[in-house]
C-alpha positions as CSV (number, residue, x, y, z in Angstrom):
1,X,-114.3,-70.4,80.2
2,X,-114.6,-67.2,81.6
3,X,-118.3,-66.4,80.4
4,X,-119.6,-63.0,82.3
5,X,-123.5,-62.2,82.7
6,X,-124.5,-60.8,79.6
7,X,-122.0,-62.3,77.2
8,X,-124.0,-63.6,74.5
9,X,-121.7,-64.3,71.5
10,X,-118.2,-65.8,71.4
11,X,-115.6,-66.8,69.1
12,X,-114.2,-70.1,68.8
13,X,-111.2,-69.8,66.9
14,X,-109.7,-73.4,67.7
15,X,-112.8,-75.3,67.3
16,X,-110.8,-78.5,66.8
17,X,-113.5,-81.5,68.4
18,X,-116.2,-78.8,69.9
19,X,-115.4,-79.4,73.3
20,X,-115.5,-75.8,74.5
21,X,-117.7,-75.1,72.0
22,X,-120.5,-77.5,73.6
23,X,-119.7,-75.9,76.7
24,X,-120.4,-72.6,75.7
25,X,-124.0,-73.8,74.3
26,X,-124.8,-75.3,77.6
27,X,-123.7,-72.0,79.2
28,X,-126.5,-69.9,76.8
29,X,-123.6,-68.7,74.7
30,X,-124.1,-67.9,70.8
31,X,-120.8,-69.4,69.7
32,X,-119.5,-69.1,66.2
33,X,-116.8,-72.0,65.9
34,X,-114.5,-71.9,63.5
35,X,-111.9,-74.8,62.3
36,X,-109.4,-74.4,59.5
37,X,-108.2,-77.5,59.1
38,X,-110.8,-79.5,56.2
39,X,-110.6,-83.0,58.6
40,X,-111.0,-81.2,61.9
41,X,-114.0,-79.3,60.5
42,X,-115.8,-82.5,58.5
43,X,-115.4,-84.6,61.7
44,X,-117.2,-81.3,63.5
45,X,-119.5,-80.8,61.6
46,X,-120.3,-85.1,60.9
47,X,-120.3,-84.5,64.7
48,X,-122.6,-81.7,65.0
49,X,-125.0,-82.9,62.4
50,X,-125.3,-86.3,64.6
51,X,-125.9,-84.2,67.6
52,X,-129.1,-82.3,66.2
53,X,-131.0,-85.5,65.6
54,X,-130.9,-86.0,69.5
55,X,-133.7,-84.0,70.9
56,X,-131.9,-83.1,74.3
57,X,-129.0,-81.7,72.2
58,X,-130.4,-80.4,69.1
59,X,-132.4,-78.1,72.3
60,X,-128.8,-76.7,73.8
61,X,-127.9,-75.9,69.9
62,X,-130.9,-74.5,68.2
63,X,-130.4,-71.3,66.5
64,X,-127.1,-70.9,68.5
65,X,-124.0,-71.9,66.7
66,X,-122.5,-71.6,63.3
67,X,-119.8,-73.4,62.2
68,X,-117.4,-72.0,59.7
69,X,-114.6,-73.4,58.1
């Protein structure tokens, strides 16, 4: 991913599934991920939504990510 010390927000401009998106959560990124395509982004966010009622997860994304479409 390429993440230096001291990065703290990125842009993910090809959110697609989240895969790097997660990635850069567990790394202690602030990632804004966006999606333009209205399935890609429902199925993210459907996703993301399911993720945040897990308590080990909903930990590695609190207050971290926004998800724009």
């Amino acid at each position: 991913m390429g993440v230096r010390s001291g990065v703290k927000t990125v842009i993910d401009l090809t959110a697609g599934f989240g895969k790097d998106t997660l990635m850069l959560l567990l790394l202690g990124c602030e990632v804004q991920a966006v999606e333009r395509s209205p399935i890609l982004f429902q199925l993210l966010k459907d996703g993301l939504d399911r993720a945040e009622q897990d308590p080990h997860w909903k930990l590695a994304m609190t207050d971290r990510l926004t998800l724009v479409q």
